[in-house]
C-alpha positions in Angstrom: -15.4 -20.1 -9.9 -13.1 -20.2 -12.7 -10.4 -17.7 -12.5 -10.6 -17.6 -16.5 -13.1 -15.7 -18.3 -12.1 -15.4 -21.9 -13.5 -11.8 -22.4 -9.9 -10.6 -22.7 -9.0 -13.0 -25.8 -9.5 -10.3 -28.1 -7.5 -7.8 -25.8 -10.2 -5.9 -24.5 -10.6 -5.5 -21.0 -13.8 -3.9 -18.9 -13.2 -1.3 -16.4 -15.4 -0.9 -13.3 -18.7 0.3 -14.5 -18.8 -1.8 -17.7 -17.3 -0.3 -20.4 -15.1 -2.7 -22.3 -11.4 -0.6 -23.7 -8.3 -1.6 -25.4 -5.7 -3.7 -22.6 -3.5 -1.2 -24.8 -5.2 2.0 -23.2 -3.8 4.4 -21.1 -6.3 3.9 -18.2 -5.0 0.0 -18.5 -1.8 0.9 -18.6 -1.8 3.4 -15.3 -3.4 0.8 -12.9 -1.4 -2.1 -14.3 1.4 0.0 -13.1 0.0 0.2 -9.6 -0.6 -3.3 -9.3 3.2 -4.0 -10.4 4.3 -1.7 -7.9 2.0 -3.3 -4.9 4.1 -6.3 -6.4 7.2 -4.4 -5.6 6.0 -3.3 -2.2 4.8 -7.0 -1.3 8.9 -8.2 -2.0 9.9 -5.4 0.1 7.7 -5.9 3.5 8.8 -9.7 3.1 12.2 -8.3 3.5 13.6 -9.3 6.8 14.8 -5.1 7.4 11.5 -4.0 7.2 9.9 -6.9 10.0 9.1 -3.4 12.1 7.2 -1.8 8.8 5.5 -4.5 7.7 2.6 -3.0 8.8 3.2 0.0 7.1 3.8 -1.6 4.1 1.0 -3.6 4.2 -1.4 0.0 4.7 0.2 1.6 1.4 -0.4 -1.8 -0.2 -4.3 -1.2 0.7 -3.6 2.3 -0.6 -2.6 0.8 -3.7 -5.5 -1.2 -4.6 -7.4 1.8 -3.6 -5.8 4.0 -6.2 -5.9 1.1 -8.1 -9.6 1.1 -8.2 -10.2 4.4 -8.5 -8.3 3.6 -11.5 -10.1 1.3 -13.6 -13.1 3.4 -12.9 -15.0 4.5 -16.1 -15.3 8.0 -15.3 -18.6 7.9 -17.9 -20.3 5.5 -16.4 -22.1 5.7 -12.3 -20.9 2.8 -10.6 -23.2 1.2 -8.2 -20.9 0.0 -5.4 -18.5 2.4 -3.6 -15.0 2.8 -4.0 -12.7 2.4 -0.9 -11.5 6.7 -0.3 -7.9 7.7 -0.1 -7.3 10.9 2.4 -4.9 13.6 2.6 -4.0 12.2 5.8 -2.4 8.7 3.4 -0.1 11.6 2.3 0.7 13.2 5.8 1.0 9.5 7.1 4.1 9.3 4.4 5.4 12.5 5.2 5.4 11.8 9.1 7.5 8.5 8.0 10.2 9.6 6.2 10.2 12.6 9.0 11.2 10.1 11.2 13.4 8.1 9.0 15.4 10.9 8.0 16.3 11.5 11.9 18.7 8.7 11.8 20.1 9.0 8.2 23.1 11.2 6.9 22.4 14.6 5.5 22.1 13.9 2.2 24.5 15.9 0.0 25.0 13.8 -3.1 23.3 11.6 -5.5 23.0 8.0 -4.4 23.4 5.2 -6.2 20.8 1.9 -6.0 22.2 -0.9 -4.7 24.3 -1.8 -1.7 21.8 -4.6 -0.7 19.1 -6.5 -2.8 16.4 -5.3 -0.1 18.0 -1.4 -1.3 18.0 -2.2 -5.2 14.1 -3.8 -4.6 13.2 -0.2 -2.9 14.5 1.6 -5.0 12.9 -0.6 -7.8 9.9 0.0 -6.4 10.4 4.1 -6.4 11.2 3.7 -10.0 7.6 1.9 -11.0 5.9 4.6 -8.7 7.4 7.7 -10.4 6.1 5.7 -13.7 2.8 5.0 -12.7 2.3 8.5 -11.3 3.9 10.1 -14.9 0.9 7.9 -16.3 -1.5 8.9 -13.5 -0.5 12.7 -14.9 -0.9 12.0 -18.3 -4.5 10.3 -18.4 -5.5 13.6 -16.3 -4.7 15.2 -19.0 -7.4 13.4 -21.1 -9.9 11.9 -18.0 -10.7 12.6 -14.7 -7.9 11.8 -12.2 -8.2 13.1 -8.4 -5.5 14.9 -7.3 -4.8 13.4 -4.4 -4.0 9.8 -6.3 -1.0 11.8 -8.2 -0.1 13.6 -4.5 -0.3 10.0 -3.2 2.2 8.4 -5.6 4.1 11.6 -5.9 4.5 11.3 -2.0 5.2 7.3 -2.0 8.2 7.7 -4.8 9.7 10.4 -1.6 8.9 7.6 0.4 10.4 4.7 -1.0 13.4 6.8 -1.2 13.8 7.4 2.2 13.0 3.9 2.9 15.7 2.8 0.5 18.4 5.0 2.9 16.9 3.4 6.0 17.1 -0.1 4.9 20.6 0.8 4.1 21.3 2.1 7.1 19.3 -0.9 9.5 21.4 -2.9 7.4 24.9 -1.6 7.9 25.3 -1.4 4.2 27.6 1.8 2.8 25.4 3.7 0.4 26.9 4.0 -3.3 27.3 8.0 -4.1 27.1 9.1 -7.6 30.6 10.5 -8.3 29.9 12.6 -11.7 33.1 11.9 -14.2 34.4 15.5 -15.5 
């Protein structure tokens, strides 16, 4: 099978169901955004700090493609196979994480600053591209059907890689940068 198909040439591209829409859509441009941040989260479980999340990682990647799919669903069309589910307990399993992250991290009392580490500046690259695609994910609900829990979800993993940011920092021994506001 060729991975080529040609039926984009003309920048359309078909969304689960059938229907054929703009690459330039919203509904494009939302999952597109998931997929580059399941890029994102692939760089960081390769990262040697997160060897003891790896699975974690992997999970929310699986999350990922689910949202992903749920997606590039045409919401006017019944589609024949069924779509992997997401759960309220995908969120809770987040929350319970950075729970237990934030046990051995400073109180945080100040603006921090990416960097520190390139594993640090690729989580907090990756928090970036999630508040994005969820700010897209909230935007197409405002025109098409969007389930609430896939905004809670990426609303939930932006927290997330935050707090996983601060961890890597702190596994690796790496000062974190504090915004220090000129006045």
């Amino acid at each position: 099978m060729k991975i080529y198909t040609k039926t984009g040439d003309q920048g359309l591209t078909s969304l689960i169901g059938g229907a054929r829409v703009p690459k330039s859509s919203l509904r494009i441009d939302c999952y597109g955004t998931v997929d580059e941040l399941n890029s994102y989260l692939g760089l960081l479980r390769d990262q040697e700090v997160n060897t003891a999340r790896r699975g974690l990682l992997k999970e929310i990647q699986d999350r990922l493609f689910t949202i992903g799919s749920h997606l590039a669903t045409d919401p006017d069309h019944e589609v024949r196979k069924r779509l992997p589910d997401l759960h309220a307990a995908d969120v809770a399993l987040l929350e319970t994480e950075m729970d237990q992250m934030n046990e051995t991290l400073a109180p945080l009392r100040e603006f921090v600053l990416p960097g520190g580490h390139p594993a640090v500046s690729f989580g907090h690259v990756a928090r970036c591209v999630c508040r994005r695609a969820e700010r897209l994910a909230v935007e197409l609900r405002e025109s098409s059907p969007v389930e609430d829990l896939v905004v809670m979800y990426l609303n939930r993993l932006s927290d997330y890689l935050f707090v996983l940011s601060r961890a890597m920092a702190h596994d690796l021994g790496v000062e974190e940068v504090t915004w220090k506001p000129r006045l």
